[in-house]
C-alpha positions, 0 to 999 in steps of 0.5 A, a space after each residue: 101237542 094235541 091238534 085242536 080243529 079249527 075255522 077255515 076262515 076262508 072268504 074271498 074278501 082280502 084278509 089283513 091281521 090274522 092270528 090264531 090265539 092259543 094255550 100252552 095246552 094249545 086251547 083256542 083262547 075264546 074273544 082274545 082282543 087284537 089292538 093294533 096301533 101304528 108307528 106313531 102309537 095311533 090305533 088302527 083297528 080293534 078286533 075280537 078273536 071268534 069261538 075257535 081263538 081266530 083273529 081276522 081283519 080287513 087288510 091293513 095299509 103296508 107298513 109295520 104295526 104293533 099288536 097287542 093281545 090280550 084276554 080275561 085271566 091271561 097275560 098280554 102279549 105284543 107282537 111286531 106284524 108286517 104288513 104286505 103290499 097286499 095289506 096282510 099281516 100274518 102273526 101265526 099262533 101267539 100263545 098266552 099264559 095264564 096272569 101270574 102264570 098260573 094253569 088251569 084246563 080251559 073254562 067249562 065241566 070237567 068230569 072225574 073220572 073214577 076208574 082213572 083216579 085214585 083217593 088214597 089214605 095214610 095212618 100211622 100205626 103203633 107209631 111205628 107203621 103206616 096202614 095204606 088205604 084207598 076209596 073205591 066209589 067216588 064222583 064228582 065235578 071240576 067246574 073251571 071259571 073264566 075267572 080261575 079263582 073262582 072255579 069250583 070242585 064237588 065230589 062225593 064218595 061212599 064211605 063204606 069203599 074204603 079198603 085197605 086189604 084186610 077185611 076185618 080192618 075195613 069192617 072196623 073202619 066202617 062201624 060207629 067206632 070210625 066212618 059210621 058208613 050206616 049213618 053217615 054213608 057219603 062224605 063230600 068236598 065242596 070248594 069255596 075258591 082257588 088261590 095260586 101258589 105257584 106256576 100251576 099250583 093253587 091251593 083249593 079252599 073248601 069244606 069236607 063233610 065226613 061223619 056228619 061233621 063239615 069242617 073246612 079243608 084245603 088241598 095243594 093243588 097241582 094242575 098236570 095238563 091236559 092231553 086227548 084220550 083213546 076215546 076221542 075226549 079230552 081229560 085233564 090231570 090233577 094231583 091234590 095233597 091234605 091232612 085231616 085231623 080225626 078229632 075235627 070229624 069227631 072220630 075219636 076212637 084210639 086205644 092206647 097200649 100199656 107203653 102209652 103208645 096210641 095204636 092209630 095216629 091222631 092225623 090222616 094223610 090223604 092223597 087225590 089223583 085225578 083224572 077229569 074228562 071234558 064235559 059233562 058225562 064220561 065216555 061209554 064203556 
């Protein structure tokens, strides 16, 4: 787990309810609310965790109490505190988990990271075959909302980067028979909204602009984790699935054999893993 610094806390004031609230991913859970109620189901105090998810008050009187955590977009969780003689009441690392439990990395930019993230493609050839290939100039933007539905992704790529390791294919690839990459030399994602599916799978509702056309697509979504990098960042994983239509985007170039075969498939399969780096820039080379 990776080790998240936080506040001391430490004043010379007694201290009574102290719990620091925490992720899974271990993530300091920002203005948690702490209710404590007694026994009689009386409430004894409110108290609002600080930047580093840390929850302290003043000293409670001896006896147990019933505590209550909760947060915007996560779950609430009771817990049982004791407190002592001395009016401490130590709860430790309460972890909430996203409502309907559901992941994503904690609010704020993450930013992709090309040289770790892959956008590769598939098409059928002949019927018969599948022609791999993959963009090699891309960026882009997570932005994850307080709100997670609301979190929003931006990316753009070079058209003329696609490879797939036959050059007299790519050139092809780029010309007005496909990409027209002279034309139309970006193609960008822009998402309008997430939607979960599951535990840390959500569908991203967006539209893609590919040879000049906007069109909406959706991708699968799934959340990986987060973990801290050699360079001391953080970054967050991501895996995305779609399938585009070439007719959509007006691509529309397709041979077909004597034999009534087409010699490319009608649909493009397309395969996202990401690598995002917390804040805004990525770190030196």
């Amino acid at each position: 787990m990776p080790l998240r610094p936080h506040l001391s806390n430490t004043t010379s004031a007694p201290r009574g309810l102290h719990v620091l609230v925490r992720t899974k991913d271990d993530w300091a859970v920002q203005h948690a609310i702490a209710t404590v109620t007694d026994t009689s189901g009386g409430q004894v105090l409110r108290a609002e965790a600080d930047t580093d998810g840390t929850i302290v008050t003043g000293p409670l009187k001896p006896g147990v109490y019933t505590v209550v955590i909760t947060a915007a977009g996560y779950s609430p969780i009771a817990s049982t505190a004791i407190a002592t003689s001395s009016g401490a009441a130590e709860l430790g690392r309460v972890v909430l988990g996203r409502a309907g439990g559901v992941e994503l990395p904690p609010p704020g930019t993450w930013t992709i990271d090309p040289a770790h993230s892959r956008i590769a493609t598939t098409a059928q050839h002949l019927g018969l075959s599948s022609v791999h290939g993959r963009f090699s100039e891309f960026g882009g933007r997570i932005e994850i909302a307080e709100t997670v539905e609301a979190s929003a992704v931006t990316a753009e790529i070079k058209a003329a980067s696609i490879d797939t390791g036959t050059g007299m294919r790519d050139d092809h690839l780029r010309s007005a028979d496909f990409l027209d990459v002279e034309q139309y030399p970006t193609i960008s994602y822009q998402s309008a909204g997430l939607s979960a599916t599951g535990p840390g799978k959500w569908t991203v509702h967006g539209r893609l602009v590919l040879h000049g056309i906007s069109h909406p697509v959706d991708l699968a979504l799934s959340y990986l984790g987060t973990g801290p990098d050699p360079w001391g960042g953080m970054r967050a994983a991501f895996h995305a699935e779609t399938e585009l239509h070439r007719e959509d985007f007006a691509i529309r170039f397709n041979p077909v054999l004597e034999a009534g075969i087409s010699v490319i498939g009608a649909t493009l399969k397309v395969e996202l893993d990401i690598q995002a780096v917390q804040g805004q820039s990525l770190p030196a080379a």
